[in-house]
C-alpha positions in Angstrom: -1.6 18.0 6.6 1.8 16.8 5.8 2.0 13.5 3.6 4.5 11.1 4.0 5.8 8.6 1.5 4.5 5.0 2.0 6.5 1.9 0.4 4.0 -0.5 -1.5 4.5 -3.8 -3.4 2.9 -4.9 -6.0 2.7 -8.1 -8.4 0.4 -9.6 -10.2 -2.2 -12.4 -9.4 -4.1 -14.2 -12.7 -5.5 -11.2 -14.4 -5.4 -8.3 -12.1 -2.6 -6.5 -10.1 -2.1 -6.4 -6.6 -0.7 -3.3 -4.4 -0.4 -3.6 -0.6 0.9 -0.9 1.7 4.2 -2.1 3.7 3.8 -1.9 7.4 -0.4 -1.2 7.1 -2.9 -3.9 6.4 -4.4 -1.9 3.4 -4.4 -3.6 -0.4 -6.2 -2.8 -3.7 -6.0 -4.5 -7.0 -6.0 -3.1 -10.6 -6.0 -4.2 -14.6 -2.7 -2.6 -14.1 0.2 -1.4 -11.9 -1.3 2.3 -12.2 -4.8 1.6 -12.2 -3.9 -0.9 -8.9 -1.9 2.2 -7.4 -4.2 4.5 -7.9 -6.8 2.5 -6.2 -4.5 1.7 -3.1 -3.9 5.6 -2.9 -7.8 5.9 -2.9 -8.3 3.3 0.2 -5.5 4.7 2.2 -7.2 8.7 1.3 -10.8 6.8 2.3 -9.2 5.5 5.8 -7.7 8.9 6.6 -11.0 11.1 5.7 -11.8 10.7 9.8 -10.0 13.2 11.2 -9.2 11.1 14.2 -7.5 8.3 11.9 -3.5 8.2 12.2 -1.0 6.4 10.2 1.1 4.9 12.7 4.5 5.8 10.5 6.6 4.2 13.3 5.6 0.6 11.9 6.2 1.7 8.1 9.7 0.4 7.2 11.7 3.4 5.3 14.0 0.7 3.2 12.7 -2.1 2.8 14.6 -5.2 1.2 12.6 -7.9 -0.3 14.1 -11.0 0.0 12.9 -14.9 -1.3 12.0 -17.3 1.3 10.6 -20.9 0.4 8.0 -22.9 2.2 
C-alpha cells in the first residue's frame, strides 16, 4: 500500500498536546508534540486496518496556510 503524506496541526491545550489531521476528522493528544504524533499516526493506522477504509486524499489540502481569524 502506498502511503501518502498527511498535514497535521498541533498546539497545546493545558497540559497535554493536541494533533489533528487537516482535511480528516481524526485527533489524538500527547504529554508532548511526539508522543501526541505518534498517537495520531496510531488512530489514522487503527481507521485504515479495514481493508475497505479509504482516505479520501482529494479533501486533504497539500499546502496549507494557517492564517489568524478573531471571533
Amino acid at each position: 500500500m502506498s502511503r501518502k503524506a498527511i498535514p497535521a496541526l498541533i498546539w497545546k491545550e493545558g497540559g497535554l498536546y493536541v494533533a489533528k489531521t487537516l482535511g480528516l476528522e481524526l485527533a489524538s493528544q500527547g504529554k508532548t508534540t511526539k508522543e501526541a504524533l505518534r498517537n495520531l499516526q496510531e488512530a489514522l493506522d487503527l481507521l485504515l486496518e479495514d481493508e475497505g477504509t479509504r482516505v479520501p486524499y482529494s479533501s486533504i489540502p497539500q499546502n496549507p496556510k494557517i492564517e489568524q481569524v478573531y471571533a
